[in-house]
LOKEGU-830605 format. One record per residue (C-alpha): residue number from 0; chain; x, y, z. Coordinates in nm, 3 decimals, m for minus. Layout:
N
- NUM | A | X | Y | Z
...
REM end
This chain:
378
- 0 | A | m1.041 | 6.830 | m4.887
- 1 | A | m1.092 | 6.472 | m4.767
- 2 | A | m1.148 | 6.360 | m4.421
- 3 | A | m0.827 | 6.194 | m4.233
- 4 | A | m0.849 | 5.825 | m4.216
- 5 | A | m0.836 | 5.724 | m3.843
- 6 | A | m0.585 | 5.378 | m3.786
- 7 | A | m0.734 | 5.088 | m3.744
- 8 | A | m0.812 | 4.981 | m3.352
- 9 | A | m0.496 | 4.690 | m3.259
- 10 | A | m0.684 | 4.365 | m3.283
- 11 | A | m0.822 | 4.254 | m2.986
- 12 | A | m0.597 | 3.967 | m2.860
- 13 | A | m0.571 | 3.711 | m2.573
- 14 | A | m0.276 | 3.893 | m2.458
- 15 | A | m0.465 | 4.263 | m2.451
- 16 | A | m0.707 | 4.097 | m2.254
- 17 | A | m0.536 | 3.883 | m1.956
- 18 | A | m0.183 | 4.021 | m1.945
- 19 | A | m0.267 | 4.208 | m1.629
- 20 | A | m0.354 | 3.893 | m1.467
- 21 | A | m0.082 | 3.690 | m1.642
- 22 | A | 0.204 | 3.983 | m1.461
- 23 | A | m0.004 | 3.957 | m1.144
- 24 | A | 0.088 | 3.573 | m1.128
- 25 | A | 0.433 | 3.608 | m1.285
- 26 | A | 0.476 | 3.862 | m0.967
- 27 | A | 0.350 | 3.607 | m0.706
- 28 | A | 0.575 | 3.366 | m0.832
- 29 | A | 0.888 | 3.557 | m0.772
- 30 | A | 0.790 | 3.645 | m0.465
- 31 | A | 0.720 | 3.313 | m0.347
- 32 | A | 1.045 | 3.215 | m0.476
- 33 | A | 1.239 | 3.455 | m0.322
- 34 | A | 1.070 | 3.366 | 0.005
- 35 | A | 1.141 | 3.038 | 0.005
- 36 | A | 1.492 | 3.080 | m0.116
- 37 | A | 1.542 | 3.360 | 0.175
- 38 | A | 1.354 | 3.135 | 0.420
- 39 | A | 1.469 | 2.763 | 0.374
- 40 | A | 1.849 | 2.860 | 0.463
- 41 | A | 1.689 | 2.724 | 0.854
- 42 | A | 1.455 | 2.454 | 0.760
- 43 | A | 1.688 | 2.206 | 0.769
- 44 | A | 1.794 | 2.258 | 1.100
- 45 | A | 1.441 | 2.331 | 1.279
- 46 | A | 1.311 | 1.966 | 1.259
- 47 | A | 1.095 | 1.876 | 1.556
- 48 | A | 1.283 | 1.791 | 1.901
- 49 | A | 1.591 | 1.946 | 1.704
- 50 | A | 1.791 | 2.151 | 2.033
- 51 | A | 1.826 | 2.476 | 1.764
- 52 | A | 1.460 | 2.484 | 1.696
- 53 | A | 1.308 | 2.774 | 1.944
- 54 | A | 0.940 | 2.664 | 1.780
- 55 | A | 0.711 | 2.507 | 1.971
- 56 | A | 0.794 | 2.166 | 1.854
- 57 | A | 1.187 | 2.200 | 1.904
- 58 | A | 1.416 | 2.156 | 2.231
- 59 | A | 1.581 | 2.470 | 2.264
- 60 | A | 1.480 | 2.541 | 2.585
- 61 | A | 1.594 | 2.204 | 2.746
- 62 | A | 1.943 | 2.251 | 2.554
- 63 | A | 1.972 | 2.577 | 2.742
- 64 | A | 1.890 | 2.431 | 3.022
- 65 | A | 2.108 | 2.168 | 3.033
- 66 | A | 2.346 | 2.428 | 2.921
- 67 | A | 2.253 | 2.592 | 3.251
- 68 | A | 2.332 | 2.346 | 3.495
- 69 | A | 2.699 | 2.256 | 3.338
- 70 | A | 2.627 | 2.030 | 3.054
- 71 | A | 2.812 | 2.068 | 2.744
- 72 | A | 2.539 | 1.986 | 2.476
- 73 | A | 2.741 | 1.874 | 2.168
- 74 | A | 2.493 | 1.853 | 1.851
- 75 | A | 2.580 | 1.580 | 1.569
- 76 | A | 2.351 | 1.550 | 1.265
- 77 | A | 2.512 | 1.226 | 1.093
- 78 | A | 2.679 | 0.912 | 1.178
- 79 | A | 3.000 | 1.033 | 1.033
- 80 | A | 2.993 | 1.331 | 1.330
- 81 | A | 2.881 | 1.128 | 1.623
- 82 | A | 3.232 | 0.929 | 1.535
- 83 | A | 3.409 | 1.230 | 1.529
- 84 | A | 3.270 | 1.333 | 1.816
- 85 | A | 3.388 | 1.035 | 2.063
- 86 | A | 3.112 | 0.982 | 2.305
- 87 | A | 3.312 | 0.750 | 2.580
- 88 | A | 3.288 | 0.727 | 2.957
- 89 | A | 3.096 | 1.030 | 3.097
- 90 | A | 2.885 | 1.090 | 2.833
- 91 | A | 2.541 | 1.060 | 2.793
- 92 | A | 2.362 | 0.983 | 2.360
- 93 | A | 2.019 | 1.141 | 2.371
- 94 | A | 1.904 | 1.045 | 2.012
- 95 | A | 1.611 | 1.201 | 1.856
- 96 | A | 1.451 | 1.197 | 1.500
- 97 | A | 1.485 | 0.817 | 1.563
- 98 | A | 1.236 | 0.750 | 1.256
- 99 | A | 1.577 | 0.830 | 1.020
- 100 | A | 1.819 | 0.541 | 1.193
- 101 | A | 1.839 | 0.238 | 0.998
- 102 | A | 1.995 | m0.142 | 1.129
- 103 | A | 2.280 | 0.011 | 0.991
- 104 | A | 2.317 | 0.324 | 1.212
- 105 | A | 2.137 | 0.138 | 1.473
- 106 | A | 2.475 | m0.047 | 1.493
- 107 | A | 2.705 | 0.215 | 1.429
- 108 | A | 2.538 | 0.387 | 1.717
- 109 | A | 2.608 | 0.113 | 1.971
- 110 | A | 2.939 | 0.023 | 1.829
- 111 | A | 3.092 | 0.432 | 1.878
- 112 | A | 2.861 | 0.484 | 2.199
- 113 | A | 2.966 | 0.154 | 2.341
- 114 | A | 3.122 | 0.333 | 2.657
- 115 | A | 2.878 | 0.614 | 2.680
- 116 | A | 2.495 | 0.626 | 2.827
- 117 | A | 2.315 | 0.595 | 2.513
- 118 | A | 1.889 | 0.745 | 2.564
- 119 | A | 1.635 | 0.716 | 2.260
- 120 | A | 1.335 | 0.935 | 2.262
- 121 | A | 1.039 | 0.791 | 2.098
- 122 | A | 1.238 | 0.455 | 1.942
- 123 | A | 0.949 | 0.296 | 1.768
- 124 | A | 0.894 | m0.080 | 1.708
- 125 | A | 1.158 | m0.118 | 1.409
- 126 | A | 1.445 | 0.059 | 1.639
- 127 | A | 1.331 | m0.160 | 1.948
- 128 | A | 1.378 | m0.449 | 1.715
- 129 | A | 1.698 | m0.376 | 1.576
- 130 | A | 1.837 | m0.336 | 1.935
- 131 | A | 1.731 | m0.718 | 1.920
- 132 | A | 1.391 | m0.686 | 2.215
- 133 | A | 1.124 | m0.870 | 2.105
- 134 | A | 0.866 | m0.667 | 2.318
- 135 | A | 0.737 | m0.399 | 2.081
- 136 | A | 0.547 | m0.086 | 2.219
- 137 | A | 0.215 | 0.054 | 2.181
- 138 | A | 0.099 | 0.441 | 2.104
- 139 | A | m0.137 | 0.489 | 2.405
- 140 | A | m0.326 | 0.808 | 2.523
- 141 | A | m0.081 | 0.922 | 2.849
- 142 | A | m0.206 | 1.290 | 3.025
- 143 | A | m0.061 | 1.263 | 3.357
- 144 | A | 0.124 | 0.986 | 3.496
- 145 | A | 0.333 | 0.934 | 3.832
- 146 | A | 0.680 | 0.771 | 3.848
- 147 | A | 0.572 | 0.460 | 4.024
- 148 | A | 0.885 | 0.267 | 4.045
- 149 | A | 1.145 | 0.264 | 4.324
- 150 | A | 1.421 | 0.463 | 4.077
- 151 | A | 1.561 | 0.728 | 4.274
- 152 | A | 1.647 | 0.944 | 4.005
- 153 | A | 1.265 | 0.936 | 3.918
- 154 | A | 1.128 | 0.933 | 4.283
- 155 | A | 0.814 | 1.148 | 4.311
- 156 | A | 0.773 | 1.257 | 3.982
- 157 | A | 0.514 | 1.308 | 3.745
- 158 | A | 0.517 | 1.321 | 3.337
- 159 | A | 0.269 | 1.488 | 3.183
- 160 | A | 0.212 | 1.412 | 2.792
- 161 | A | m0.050 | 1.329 | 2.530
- 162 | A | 0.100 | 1.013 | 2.396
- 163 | A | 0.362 | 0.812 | 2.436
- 164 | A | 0.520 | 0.484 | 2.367
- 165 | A | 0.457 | 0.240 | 2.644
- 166 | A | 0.696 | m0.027 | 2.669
- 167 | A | 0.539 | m0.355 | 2.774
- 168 | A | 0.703 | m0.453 | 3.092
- 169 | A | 0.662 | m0.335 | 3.469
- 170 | A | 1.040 | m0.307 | 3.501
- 171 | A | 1.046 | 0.061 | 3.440
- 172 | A | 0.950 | 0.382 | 3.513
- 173 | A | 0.571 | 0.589 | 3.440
- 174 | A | 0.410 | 0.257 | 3.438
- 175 | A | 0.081 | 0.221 | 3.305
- 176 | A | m0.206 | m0.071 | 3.174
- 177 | A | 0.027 | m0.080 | 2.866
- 178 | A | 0.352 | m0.124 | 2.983
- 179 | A | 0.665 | 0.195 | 3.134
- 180 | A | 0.733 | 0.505 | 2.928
- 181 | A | 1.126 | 0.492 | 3.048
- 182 | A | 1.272 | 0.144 | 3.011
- 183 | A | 1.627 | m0.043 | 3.015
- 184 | A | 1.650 | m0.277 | 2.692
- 185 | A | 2.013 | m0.425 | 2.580
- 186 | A | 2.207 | m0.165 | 2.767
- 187 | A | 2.005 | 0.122 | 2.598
- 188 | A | 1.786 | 0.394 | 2.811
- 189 | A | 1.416 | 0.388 | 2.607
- 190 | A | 1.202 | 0.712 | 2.689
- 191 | A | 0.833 | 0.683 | 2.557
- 192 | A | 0.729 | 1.006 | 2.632
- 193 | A | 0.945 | 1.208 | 2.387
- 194 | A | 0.690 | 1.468 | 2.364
- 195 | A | 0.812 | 1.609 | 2.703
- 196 | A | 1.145 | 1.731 | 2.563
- 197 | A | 0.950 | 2.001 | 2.366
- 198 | A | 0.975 | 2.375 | 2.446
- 199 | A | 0.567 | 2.387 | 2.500
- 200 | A | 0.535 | 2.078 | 2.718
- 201 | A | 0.906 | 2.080 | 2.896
- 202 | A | 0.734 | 2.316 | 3.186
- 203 | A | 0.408 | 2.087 | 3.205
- 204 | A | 0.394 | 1.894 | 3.553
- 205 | A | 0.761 | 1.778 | 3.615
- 206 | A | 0.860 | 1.699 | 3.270
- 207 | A | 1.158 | 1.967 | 3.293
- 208 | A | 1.276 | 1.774 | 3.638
- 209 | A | 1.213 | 1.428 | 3.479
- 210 | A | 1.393 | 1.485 | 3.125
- 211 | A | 1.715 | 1.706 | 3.300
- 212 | A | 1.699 | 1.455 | 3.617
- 213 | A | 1.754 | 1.181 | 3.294
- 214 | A | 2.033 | 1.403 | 3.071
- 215 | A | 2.216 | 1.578 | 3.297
- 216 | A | 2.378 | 1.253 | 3.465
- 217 | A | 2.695 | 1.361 | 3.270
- 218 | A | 2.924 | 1.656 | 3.237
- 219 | A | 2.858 | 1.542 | 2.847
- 220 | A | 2.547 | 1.504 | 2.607
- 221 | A | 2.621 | 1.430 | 2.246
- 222 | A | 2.272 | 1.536 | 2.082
- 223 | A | 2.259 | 1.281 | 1.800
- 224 | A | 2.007 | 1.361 | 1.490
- 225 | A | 2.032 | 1.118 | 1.238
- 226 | A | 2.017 | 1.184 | 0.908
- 227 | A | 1.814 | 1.005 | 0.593
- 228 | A | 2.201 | 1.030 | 0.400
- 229 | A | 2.324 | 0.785 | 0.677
- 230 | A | 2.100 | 0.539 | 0.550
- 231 | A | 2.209 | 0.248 | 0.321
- 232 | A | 1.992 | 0.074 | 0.025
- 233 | A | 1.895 | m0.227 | 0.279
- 234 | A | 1.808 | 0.018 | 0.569
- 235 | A | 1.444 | 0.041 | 0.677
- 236 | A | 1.167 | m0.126 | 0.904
- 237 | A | 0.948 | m0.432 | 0.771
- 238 | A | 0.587 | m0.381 | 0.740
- 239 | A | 0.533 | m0.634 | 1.043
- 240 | A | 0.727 | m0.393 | 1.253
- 241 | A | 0.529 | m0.116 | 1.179
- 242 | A | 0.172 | m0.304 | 1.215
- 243 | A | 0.032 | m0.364 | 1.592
- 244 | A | 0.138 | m0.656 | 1.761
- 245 | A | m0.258 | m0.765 | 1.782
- 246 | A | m0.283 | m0.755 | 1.383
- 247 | A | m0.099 | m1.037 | 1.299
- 248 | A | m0.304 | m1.289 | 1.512
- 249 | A | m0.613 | m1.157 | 1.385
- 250 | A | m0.517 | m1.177 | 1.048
- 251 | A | m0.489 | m1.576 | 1.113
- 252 | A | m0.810 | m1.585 | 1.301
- 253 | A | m0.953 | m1.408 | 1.020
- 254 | A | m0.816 | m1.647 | 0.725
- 255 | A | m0.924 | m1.960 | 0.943
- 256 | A | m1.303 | m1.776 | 0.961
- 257 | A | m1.281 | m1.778 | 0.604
- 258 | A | m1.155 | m2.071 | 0.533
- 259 | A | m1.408 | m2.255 | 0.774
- 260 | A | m1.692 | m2.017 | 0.596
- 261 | A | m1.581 | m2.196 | 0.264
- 262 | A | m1.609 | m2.547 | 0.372
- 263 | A | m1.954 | m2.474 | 0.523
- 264 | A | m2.098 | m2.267 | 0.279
- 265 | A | m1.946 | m2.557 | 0.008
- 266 | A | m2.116 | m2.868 | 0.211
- 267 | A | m2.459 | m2.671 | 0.226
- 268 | A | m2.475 | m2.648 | m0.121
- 269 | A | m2.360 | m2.963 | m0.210
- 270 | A | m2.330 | m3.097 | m0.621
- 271 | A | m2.515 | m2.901 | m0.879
- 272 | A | m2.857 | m3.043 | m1.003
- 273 | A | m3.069 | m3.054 | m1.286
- 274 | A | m3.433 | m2.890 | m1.222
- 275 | A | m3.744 | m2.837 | m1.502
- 276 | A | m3.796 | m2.520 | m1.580
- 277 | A | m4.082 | m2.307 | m1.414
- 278 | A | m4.187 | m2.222 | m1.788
- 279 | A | m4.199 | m2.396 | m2.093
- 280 | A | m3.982 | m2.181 | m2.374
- 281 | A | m4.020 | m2.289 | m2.734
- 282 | A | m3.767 | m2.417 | m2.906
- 283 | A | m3.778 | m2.132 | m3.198
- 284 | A | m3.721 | m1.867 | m2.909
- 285 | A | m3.416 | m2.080 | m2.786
- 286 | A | m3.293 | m2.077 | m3.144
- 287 | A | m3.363 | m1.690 | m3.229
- 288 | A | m3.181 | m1.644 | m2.901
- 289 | A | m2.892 | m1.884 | m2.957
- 290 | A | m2.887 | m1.749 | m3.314
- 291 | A | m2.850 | m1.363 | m3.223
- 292 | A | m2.581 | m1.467 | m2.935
- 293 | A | m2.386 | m1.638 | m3.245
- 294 | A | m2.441 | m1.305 | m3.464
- 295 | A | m2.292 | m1.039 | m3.127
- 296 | A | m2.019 | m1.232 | m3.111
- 297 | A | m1.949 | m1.318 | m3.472
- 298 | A | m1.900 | m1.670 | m3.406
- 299 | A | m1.962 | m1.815 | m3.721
- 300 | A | m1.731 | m2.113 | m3.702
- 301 | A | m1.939 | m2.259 | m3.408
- 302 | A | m2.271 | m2.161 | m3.546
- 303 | A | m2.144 | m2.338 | m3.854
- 304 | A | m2.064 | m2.644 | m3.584
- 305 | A | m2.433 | m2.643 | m3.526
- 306 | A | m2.567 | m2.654 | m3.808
- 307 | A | m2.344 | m2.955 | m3.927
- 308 | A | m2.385 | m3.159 | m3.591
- 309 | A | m2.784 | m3.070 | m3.667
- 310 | A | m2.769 | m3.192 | m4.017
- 311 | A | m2.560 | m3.501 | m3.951
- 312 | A | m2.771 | m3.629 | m3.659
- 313 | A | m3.135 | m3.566 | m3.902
- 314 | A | m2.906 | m3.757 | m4.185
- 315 | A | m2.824 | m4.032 | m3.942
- 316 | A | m3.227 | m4.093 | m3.764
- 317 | A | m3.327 | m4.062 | m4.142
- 318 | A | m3.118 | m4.320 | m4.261
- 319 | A | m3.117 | m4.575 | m3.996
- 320 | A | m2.738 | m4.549 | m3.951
- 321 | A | m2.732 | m4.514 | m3.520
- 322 | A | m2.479 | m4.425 | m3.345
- 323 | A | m2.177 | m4.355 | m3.617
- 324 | A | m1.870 | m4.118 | m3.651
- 325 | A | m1.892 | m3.849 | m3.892
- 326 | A | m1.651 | m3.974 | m4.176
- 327 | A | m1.889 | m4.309 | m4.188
- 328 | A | m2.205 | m4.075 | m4.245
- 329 | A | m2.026 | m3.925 | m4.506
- 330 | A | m1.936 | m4.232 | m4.704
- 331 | A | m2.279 | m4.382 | m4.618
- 332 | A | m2.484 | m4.048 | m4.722
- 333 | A | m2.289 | m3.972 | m5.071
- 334 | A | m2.372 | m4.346 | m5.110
- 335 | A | m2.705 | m4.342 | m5.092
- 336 | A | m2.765 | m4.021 | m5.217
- 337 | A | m2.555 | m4.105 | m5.542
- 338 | A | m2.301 | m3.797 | m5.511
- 339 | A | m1.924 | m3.737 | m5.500
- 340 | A | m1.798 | m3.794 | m5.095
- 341 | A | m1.603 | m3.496 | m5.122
- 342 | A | m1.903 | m3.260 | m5.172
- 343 | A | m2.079 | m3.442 | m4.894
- 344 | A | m1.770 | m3.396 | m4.640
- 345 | A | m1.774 | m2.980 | m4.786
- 346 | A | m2.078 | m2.956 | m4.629
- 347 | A | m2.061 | m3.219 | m4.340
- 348 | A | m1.743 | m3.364 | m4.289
- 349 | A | m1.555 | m3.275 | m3.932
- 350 | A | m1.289 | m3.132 | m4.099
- 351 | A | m1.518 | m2.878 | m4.339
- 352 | A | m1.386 | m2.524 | m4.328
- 353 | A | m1.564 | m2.239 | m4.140
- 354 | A | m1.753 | m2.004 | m4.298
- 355 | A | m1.544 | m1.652 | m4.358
- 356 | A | m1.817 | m1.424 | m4.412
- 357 | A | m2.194 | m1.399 | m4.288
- 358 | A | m2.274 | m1.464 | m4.647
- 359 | A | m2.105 | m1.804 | m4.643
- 360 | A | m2.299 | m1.913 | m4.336
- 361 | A | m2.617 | m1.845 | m4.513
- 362 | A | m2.492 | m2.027 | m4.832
- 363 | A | m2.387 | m2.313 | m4.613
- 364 | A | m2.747 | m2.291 | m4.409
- 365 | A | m2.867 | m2.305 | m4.762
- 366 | A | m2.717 | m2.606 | m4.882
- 367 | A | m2.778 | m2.763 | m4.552
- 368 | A | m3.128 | m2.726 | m4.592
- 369 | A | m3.145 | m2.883 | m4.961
- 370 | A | m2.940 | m3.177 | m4.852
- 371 | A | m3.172 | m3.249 | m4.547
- 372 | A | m3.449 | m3.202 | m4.828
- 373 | A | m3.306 | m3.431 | m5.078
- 374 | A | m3.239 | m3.696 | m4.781
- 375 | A | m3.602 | m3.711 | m4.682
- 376 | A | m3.728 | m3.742 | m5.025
- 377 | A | m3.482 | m4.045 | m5.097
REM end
């Protein structure tokens, strides 16, 4: 009775060997997925200084707040809301997010806020520009600053921040080196300091006094976010808004430095000029050399050229002809030498074809060679 046969072992496979790992992965990515599809129902509404944002960048606490002391805190999210909503006459704007307003929204803002108290936190340099002010604020380093302006609703106050937008200018409030952090430009309330409006800095010094104090003037706020869908194709900020006021002038100074630096560096140099060499070369070496330059480059229609222009001026000193264009050295050499012109101007003429092949240009080399030969014997 025969032994049984055992089955032969599965083949070893990539599968066999990594699909462990390759389920671990598959697992992480559908749990990522679902996390993010769970999670991101909020995201869109827990931007930074958004009033439904209870993180540590948001504003929830100073919406309660206002909330607190009789405010009705309306929140609008697009242009299209804030024109539902009908901010007139006892109403206070507080835009944030002001990075997503265009010069279109800019002016759809002041045309359906015309009667209400409109207040921009952090407006940049392309917002402060499409309100139409020319003086375009800086990013400094704040920490604690004191009203120090004669503003009653401000009196005694102090803001404390890490930056802020000063507005150049000592017509406002928090004025500092670089200009106020709270400013009145074209009928529009500009607050530099936006950073105090967020739930870990509102309770810092007397930001919660300063930024209610500056809200709560009205039984209204209208909380306007803009959004990016607001925005139309010819929206945005120019790059010379965005840049520092001190750039462009020293991007002049710089061009005249260089320009200046060119004419200098051009009259100290003055015209090129001929000097000896230190060394004397042979000529051979410059040939070899010129020759193996030709040969890299597979030039042979000028190393051809040189040959010729050689041969013709040898011809011409041989011959006694001077100074004479090439056609007349042709007629003049087959002449003399008692053979057909044409064959000359093959081998000499200026309008002699180039050699196709590096065989060619040693046939031609050749036959240079001979004729120079045959010229000197004759």
């Amino acid at each position: 009775m025969s032994a049984p046969t055992l089955a032969p072992a599965p083949p070893d496979t990539w599968w066999r060997r990594h699909r462990s790992m390759v389920l671990i992965g598959c697992a992480l990515a559908v749990a990522m997925g679902v996390v993010i599809v769970l999670g991101g129902g909020g995201t869109q509404r827990a931007g930074t200084l958004d009033p439904d944002n209870p993180t540590n960048n948001g504003a929830q606490a100073l919406a309660r707040v206002l909330g607190d002391h009789g405010v009705d805190v309306t929140v609008v999210r697009s242009a299209d809301e804030l024109e539902t909503a009908d901010p007139g006459p006892g109403t206070t704007v507080l835009v944030t997010s002001t990075d997503l307003l265009g010069r279109s929204t800019t002016e759809r803002l002041l045309e359906d806020a015309s009667t209400a108290r409109i207040v921009v936190a952090g407006a940049g340099p392309g917002l402060v520009d499409a309100l139409g002010s020319s003086a375009l604020p800086d990013q400094v380093r704040v920490g604690s600053r004191a009203a120090g302006c004669d503003d009653p609703l401000f009196a005694d106050l102090t803001i404390e921040v890490g930056h802020a937008l000063a507005y150049p200018g000592g017509d406002g409030c928090f004025v500092g080196p670089e200009g106020s952090l709270v400013v009145e430009r074209s009928g529009v309330t500009l607050f530099g300091a936006d950073e105090a409006l967020r739930n870990d800095r509102v309770l810092r010094a007397d930001n919660a006094a300063v930024v209610v104090r500056l809200l709560g003037q009205d039984s209204r706020l209208v909380w306007y976010l803009p959004s990016i869908d607001d925005l139309r194709g010819d929206d945005g900020v120019s790059l010379s808004t965005l840049l520092p006021r001190w750039l462009k002038p020293g991007l002049w100074l710089g061009a005249i430095v260089v320009v200046a630096l060119i004419l200098w560096r051009g009259r100290r140099l003055g015209p090129l000029a001929a000097e000896p060499l230190p060394v004397v070369v042979k000529a051979i070496e410059t040939t070899r050399s010129r020759g193996r330059l030709y040969r890299k480059a597979g030039d042979r229609g000028h190393a051809a050229a040189a040959l010729r222009d050689a041969a013709r001026t040898r011809a011409a000193e041989r011959l006694r002809l001077g100074v004479t264009d090439s056609e007349a050295l042709v007629r003049d050499l087959a002449r003399h030498l008692g053979r057909p012109e044409a064959e000359i101007a093959a081998l000499l003429g200026p309008h002699a074809p180039a050699p196709a092949t590096d065989k060619d240009l040693i046939v031609l080399a050749s036959e240079l060679a001979a004729l120079d030969r045959e010229v000197r014997r004759t």
